[in-house]
Each structure stands twice: as C-alpha cells, then as structure tokens.
LUMLUM-835080 format. One line per field, with one value per residue (C-alpha): residue in three letters; chain; x, y, z. Coordinates in Angstrom, 2 decimals, decimal comma. Layout:
BEGIN
r = ALA:...
c = A:...
px = X:...
py = Y:...
pz = Z:...
//
This chain:
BEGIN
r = UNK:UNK:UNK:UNK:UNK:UNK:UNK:UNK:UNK:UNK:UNK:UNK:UNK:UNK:UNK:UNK:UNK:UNK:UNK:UNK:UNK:UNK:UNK:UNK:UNK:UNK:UNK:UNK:UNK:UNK:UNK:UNK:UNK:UNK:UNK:UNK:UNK:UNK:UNK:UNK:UNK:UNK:UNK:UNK:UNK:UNK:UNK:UNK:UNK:UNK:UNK:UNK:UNK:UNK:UNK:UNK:UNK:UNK:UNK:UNK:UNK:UNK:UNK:UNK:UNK:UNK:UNK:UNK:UNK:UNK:UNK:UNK:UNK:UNK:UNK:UNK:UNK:UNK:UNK:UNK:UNK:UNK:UNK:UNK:UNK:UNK:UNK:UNK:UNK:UNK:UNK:UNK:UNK:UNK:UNK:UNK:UNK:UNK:UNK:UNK:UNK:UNK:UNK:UNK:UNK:UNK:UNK:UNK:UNK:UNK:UNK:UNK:UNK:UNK:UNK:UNK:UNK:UNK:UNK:UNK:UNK:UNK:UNK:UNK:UNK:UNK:UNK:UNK:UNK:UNK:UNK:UNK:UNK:UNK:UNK:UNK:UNK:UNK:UNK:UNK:UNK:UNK:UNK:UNK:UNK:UNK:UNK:UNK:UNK:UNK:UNK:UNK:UNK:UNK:UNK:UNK:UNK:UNK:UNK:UNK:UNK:UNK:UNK:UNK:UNK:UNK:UNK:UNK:UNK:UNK:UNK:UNK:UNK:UNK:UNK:UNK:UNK:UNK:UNK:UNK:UNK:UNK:UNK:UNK:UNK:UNK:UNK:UNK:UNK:UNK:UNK:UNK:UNK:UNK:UNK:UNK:UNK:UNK:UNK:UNK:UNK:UNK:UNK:UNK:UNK:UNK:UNK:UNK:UNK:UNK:UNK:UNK:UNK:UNK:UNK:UNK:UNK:UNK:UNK:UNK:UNK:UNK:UNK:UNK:UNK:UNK:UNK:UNK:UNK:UNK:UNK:UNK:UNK:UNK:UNK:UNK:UNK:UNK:UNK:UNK:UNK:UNK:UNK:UNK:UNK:UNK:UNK:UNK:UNK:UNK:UNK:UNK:UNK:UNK:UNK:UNK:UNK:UNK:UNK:UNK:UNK:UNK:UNK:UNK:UNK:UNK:UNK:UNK:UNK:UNK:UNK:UNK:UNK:UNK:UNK:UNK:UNK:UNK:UNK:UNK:UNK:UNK:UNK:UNK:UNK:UNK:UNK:UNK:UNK:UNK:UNK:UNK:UNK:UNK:UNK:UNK:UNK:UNK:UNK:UNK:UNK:UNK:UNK:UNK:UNK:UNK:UNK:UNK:UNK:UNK:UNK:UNK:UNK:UNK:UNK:UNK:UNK:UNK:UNK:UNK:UNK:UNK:UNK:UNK:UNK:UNK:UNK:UNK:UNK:UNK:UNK:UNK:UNK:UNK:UNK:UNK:UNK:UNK:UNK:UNK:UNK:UNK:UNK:UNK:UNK:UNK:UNK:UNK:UNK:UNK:UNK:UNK:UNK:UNK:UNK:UNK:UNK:UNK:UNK
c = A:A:A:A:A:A:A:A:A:A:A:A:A:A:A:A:A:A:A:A:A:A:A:A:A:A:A:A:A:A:A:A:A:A:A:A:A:A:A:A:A:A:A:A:A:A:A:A:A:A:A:A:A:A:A:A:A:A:A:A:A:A:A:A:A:A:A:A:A:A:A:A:A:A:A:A:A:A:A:A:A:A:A:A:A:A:A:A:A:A:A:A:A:A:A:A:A:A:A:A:A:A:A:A:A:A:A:A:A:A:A:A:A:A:A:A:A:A:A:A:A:A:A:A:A:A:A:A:A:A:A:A:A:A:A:A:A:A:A:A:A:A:A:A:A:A:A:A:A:A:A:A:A:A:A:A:A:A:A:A:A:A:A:A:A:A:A:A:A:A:A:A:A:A:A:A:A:A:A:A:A:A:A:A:A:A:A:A:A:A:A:A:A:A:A:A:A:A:A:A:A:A:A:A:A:A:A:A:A:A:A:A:A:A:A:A:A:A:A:A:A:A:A:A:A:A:A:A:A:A:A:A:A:A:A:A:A:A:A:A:A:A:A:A:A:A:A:A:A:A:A:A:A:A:A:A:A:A:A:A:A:A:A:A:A:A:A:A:A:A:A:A:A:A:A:A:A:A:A:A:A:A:A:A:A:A:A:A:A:A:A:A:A:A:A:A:A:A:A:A:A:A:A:A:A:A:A:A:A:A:A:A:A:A:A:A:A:A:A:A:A:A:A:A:A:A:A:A:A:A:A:A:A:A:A:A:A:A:A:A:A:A:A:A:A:A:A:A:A:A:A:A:A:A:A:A:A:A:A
px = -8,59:-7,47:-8,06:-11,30:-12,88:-13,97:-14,98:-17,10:-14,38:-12,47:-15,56:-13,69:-14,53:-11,14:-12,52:-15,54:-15,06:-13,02:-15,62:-18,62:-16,33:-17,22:-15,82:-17,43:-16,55:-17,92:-19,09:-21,53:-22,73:-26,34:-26,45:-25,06:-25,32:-24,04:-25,64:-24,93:-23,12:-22,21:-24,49:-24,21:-26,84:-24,58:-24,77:-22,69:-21,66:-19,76:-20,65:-23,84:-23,82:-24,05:-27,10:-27,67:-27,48:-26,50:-26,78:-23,34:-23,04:-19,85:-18,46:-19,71:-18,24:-17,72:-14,49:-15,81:-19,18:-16,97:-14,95:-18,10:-19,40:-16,25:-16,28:-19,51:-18,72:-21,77:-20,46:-18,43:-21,40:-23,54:-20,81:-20,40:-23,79:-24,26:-21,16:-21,39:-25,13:-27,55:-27,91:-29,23:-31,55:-35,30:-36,34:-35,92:-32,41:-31,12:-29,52:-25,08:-23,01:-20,06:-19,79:-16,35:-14,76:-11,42:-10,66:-11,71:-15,02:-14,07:-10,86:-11,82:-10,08:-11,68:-13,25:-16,07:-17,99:-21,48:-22,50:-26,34:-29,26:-31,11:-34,69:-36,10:-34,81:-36,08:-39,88:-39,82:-41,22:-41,09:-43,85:-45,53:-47,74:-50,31:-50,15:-53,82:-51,83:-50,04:-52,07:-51,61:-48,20:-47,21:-48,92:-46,40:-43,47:-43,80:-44,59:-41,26:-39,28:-40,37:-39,22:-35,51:-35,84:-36,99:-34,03:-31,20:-33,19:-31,22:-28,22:-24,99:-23,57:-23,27:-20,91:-17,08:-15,91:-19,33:-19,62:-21,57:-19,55:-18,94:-22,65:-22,34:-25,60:-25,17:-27,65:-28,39:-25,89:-22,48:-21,70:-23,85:-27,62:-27,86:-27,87:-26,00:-28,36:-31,73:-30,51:-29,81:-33,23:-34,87:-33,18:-33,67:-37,16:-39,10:-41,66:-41,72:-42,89:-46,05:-47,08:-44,93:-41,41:-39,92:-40,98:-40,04:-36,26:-36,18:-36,73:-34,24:-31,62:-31,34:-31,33:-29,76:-27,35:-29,97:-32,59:-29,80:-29,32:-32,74:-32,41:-30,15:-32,53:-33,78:-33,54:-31,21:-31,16:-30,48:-32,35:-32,11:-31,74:-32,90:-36,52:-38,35:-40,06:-37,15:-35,67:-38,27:-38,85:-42,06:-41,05:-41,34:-42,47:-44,22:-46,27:-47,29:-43,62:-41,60:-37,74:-35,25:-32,39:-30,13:-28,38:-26,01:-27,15:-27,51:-27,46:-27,50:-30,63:-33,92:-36,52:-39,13:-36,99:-37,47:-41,24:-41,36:-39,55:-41,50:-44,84:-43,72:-41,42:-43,07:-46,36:-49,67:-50,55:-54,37:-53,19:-50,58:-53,48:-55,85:-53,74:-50,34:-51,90:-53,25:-49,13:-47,37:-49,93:-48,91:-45,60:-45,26:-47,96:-45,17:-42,51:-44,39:-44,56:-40,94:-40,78:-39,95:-42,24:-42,07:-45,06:-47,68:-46,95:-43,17:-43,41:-45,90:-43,65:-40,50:-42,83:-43,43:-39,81:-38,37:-40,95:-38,54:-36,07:-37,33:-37,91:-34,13:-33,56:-36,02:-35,05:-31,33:-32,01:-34,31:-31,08:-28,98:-30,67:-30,93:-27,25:-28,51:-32,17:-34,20:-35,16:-38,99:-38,03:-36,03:-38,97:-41,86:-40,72:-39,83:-43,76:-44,46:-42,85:-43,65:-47,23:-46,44:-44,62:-47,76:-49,81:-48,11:-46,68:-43,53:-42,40:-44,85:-42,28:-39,15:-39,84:-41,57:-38,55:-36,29:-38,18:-37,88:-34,49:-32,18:-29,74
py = 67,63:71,44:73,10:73,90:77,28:80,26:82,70:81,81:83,27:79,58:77,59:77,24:74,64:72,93:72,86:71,59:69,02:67,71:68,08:66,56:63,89:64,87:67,36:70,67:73,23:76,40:77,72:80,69:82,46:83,57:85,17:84,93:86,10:85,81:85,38:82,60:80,79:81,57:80,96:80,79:79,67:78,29:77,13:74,22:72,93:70,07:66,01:65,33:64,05:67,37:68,78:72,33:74,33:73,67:75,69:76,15:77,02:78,11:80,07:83,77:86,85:88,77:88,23:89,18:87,02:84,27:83,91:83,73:81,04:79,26:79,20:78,10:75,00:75,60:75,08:72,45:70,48:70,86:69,71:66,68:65,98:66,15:64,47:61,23:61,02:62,10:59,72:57,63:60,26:59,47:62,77:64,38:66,42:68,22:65,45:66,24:65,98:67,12:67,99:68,64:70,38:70,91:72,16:71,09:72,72:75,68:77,54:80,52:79,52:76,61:75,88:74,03:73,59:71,97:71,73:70,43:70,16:72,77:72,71:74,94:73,06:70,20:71,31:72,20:74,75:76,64:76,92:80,00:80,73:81,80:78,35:76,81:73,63:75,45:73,06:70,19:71,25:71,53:68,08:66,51:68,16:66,97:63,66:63,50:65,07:62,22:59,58:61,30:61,40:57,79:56,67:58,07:58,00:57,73:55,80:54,39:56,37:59,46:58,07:58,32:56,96:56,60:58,22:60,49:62,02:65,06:65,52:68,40:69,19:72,82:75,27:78,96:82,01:82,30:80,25:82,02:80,72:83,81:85,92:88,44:88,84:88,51:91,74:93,54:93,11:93,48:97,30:98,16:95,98:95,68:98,74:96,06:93,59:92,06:92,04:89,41:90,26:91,59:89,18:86,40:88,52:89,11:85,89:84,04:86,85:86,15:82,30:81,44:79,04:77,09:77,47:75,52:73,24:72,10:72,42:69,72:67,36:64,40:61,59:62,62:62,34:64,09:67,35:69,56:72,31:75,21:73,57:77,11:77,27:79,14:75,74:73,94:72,86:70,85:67,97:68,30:64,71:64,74:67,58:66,40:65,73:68,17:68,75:70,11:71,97:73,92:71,71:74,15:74,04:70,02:69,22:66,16:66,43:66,26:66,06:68,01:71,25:70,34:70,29:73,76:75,20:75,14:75,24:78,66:80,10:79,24:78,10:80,66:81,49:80,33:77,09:76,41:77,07:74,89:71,95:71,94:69,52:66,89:67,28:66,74:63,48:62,74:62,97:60,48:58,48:57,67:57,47:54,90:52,97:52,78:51,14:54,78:55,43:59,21:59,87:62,67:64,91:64,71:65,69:68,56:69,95:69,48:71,55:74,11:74,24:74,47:77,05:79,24:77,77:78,79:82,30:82,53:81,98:83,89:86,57:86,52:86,67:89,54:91,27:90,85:93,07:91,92:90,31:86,71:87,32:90,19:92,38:91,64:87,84:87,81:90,18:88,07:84,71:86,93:87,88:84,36:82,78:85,49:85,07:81,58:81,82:83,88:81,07:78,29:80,15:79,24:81,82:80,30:77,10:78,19:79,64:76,77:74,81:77,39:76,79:73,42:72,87:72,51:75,67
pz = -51,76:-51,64:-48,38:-47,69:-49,22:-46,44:-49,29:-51,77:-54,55:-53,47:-54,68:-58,24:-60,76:-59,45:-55,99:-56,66:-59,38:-56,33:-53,94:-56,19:-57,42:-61,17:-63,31:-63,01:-65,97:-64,52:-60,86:-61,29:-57,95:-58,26:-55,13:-51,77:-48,29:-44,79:-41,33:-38,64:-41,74:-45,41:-48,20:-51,58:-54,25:-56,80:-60,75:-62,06:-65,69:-66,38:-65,76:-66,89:-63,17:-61,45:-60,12:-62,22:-58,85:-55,30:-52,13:-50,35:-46,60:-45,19:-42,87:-42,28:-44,48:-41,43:-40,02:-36,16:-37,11:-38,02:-35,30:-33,08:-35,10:-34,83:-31,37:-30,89:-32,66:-35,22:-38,56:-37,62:-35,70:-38,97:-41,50:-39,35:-38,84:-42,84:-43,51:-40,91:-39,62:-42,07:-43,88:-41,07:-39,70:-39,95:-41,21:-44,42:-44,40:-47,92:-49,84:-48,89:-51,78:-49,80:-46,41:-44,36:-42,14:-40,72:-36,78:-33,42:-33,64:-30,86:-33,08:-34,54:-37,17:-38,28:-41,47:-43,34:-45,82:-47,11:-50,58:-50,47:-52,52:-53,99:-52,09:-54,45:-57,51:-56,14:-55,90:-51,97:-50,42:-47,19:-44,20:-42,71:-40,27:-43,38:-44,76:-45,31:-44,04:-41,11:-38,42:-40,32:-40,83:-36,96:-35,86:-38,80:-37,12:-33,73:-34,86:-36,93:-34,32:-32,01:-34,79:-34,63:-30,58:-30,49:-32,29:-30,10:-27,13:-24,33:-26,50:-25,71:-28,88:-27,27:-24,34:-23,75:-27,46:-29,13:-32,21:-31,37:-28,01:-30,12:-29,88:-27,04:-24,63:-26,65:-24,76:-26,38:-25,39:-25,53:-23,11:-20,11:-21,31:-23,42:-19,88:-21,25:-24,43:-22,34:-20,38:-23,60:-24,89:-21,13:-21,66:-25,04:-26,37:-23,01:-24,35:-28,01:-26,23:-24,63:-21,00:-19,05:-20,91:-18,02:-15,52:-17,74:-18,48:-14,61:-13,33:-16,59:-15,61:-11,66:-11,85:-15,70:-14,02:-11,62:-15,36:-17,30:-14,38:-14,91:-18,85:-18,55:-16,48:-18,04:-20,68:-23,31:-27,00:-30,17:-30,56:-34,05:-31,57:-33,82:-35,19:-35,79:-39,35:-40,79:-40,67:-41,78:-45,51:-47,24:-49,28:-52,90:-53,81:-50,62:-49,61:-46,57:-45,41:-43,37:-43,79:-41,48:-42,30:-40,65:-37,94:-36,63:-32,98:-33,11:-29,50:-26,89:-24,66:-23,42:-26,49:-25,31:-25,67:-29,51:-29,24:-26,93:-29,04:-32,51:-30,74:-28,33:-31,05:-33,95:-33,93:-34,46:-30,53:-31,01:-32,89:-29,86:-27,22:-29,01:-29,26:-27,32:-24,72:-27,56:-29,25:-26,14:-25,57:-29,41:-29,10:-26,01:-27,71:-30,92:-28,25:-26,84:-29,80:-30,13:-26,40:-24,51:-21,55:-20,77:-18,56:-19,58:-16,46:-16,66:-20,80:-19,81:-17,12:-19,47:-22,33:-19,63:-18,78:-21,89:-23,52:-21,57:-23,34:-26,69:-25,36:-24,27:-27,91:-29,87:-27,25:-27,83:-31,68:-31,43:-28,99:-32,11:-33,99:-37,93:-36,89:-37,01:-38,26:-39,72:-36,86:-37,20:-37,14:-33,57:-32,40:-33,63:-31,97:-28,75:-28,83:-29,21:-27,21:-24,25:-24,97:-24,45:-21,26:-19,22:-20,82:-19,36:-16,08:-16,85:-14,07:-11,79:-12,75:-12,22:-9,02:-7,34:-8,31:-7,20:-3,73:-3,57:-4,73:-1,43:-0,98
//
C-alpha cells in the first residue's frame, strides 16, 4: 500500500484501487470540506464491486487545525476503531471499506484515513430536533447506547495488553477539561446565553481538575464520546434504527456521560424534562438485563454529573467559533445544555461534593 493520502488530491484511482482491493478507474470529488477531520464525498468507476460513491474522512486541510487534531489522538482513535472494532460493535456504524492509520496517535504528524459508506446512498437519513419521530428517536438512542455499554462493561480488554488499552479515558479540552475554552466563552458569549451560564462557567473554571476527578469516577466502559445528533444517522432499511458515526472522541469510561450528553446537548429541553428520569430508569433497566447492576441513585447522580460534562463540550465548541461547528450549532447545545444544568442543579452538585471531599 502507498503511504497514506492527507489531501484529498492523493485519493487517486492508484490509491484507492489499493485501498478497496478492486480496481477503481476514476476518483471524482463531489465536494469536500474540512473541520475536526477531512471530508470528501467521493465518486468511483471501475470493478463492478465498488460502491458508486464513498465518503472519505481524513485529516483536516488546515495545517494549524491538523496538527491539533493530531495531537489529540482523534483521527487516529476513529481509524482504529473502524478498522479493528467495528465490526463487533452492537450498533449500527457506516459499513469501513478501508480504514488505517499510521503514527502513535499524539504526532502531529500522523496520518489516516477512512473510506466508508455513503449514508445517503444508502437510504439514511439524519435526525433533528423537528423530527415527528424526535421522542421516539431519543428513547432508541439511549437504549442502543446501553447495548454498546453493556458489552464492554467494566472489561478486562481495556487493561495493560488488552486490545483495547489504546482506548484512552479521553475527556473534552486540550488537555485542561476545556478550562481554557469555558473562560473564553464566559468573556465573550455570557450576554448569548441563558440565565445560569456564568455560574455554571464559574464554578467549572475554579474546580476543572477536582470536576474531572469525579468525571473519572465509576464503572468504566466504552463510550462514543461525541453522541450529539450531528452524529447520529437513521437506518435506511430500518427506520426505526439509529446509527452512530463519528468516533473521533471514542473514550474509556463511565456510560452515563454518553446518556447526559445527548439528552443535555441534544435533546428538545421539554422532551428532556418530560422524560430524563423514565431514560435513566431505561437505561439501567437494559443494563440489567445483560447482568450489570448500576443502582438508580448512583446513574441519576452520574446523569447529573456529567450533564456538566456535556456543557463543557457544547461550550468549548460554541468558544471555537464556526472552527469545529457552525457558530449557531456550538451556541445552541451551550443553551441546552445550560438550561439543563439550572434544571438539574448541577452546581448545587459539584459544590456539595466539593464540601465533602477531604482537603
């Protein structure tokens, strides 16, 4: 195999006859563009094998951009999650027909590369808030993310030589929580924002170390990381099946940070009031039916916990500008999730823990 491609000029017919394992006569890019990773919607001719179109993610266009990327580990994580565990996930993932990378996952020169299925092609769609289905919708995705927790729940794999020990307990930021980020936004979008921003950005800002302490607290297992509808896909055969995609920020912990984080981030605020207290009981009750006890108070403190989690992130998006995300995107999940946050006195939280922890 030629070395891997970080522009999307390098994904020649050469280089991906190679990749697909087929010949491929022509490569025609139908659009691409860049973000936390490099996309390109792509046409193929050639083996009556090959899929018409594929979607290929790379690395980002910008050179700064990329070397963040790179040493945050994402692309790597994702082209080893698609290229040695997806096909043993228990979710619906874009089908990989090639997925590698080469590095140690913290360079900033690394590279990789993931050429997957066309969702579109293949009769998916993507989720909204507006969706008639948007309640059924969210029930379906907590359910399936407790199927993936259940099955690395707490497992062996992800020890000293397991498989999986490259399977880091990746937290948002660079490295500080997102500290850094959360005071950009508490000085530039606090007036953007609803009531409670600013205590929420106070109180993260003064104790992000002794907050990812207790992010870290716990039974551990394999979280997405990232599960916010953007990420999210609706089967094509099945339209009552959700997808995820998107496994940069694939991380080893606690599972409830999943859960928090769709419902605060993502989730219509009256559908999360409604029914966050009959998900959290649903996702211990299918936990429960793979043998793992996690008791209703413990899961509702973790969902309270790490709804400050999903803030942390929406919040350092929305800091980024349209870097990462749209601008309205990072905003709207910040409003969310804050709304969230007063809800579920997630302050109120922190700061009895704070108290109780010894000093």
């Amino acid at each position: 195999m030629s070395e891997l491609p970080v522009e999307v000029d390098e994904l020649t017919p050469e280089w991906m006859s190679d990749a697909m394992d087929a010949d491929v006569t022509s490569v025609t890019i139908l659009d691409r563009h860049s973000g936390t990773t490099g996309r390109a919607h792509v046409a193929l001719t050639g083996h009556r094998s090959i899929p018409p179109t594929v979607f290929v993610k790379l690395a980002p266009f910008d050179v700064e951009q990329r070397k963040f990327v790179n040493r945050q580990g994402m692309g790597v994580a994702e082209a080893r999650l698609y290229r040695d565990l997806a096909h043993e996930l228990p979710v619906r993932v874009p089908k990989a027909f090639y997925a590698e990378f080469a590095g140690s996952g913290t360079d900033t020169d690394d590279r990789y590369v993931m050429v997957l299925e066309d969702l579109i092609a293949s009769g998916c769609r993507f989720p909204t808030r507006d969706d008639a289905d948007i309640e059924a919708r969210i029930v379906d995705i907590v359910e399936n993310l407790a199927r993936l927790h259940a099955r690395y729940w707490l497992s062996p794999r992800f020890g000293p030589g397991g498989d999986l020990d490259w399977i880091t307990p990746r937290t948002t930021g660079a490295g500080d929580g997102g500290v850094g980020m959360v005071r950009t936004a508490l000085e530039h979008l606090a007036e953007r924002l609803p009531d409670g921003f600013v205590d929420v950005a106070q109180t993260y800002a003064a104790h992000a170390p002794e907050i990812m302490t207790m992010f870290g607290e716990g039974a551990c297992t394999l979280v997405h990381g990232d599960p916010h509808l953007g990420n999210l896909f609706v089967d094509g055969d099945d339209p009552r099946r959700t997808g995820f995609l998107d496994w940069a920020m694939v991380a080893h912990a606690p599972g409830v940070r999943d859960v928090a984080y769709v419902l605060a981030t993502s989730t219509p605020t009256e559908l999360r009031r409604a029914h966050e207290q009959a998900l959290i009981a649903r996702y211990c009750e299918i936990l429960a039916e793979h043998g793992i006890t996690l008791a209703s108070d413990v899961a509702w403190e973790q969902y309270r916990l790490f709804t400050i989690y999903g803030w942390c992130s929406a919040t350092c998006t929305a800091a980024m500008g349209s870097r990462w995300q749209p601008e309205h995107v990072g905003l709207g999940g910040t409003e969310r999730a804050t709304i969230a946050a007063v809800d579920l006195d997630c302050v109120g939280l922190v700061t009895a823990r704070l108290a109780a922890s010894p000093t």
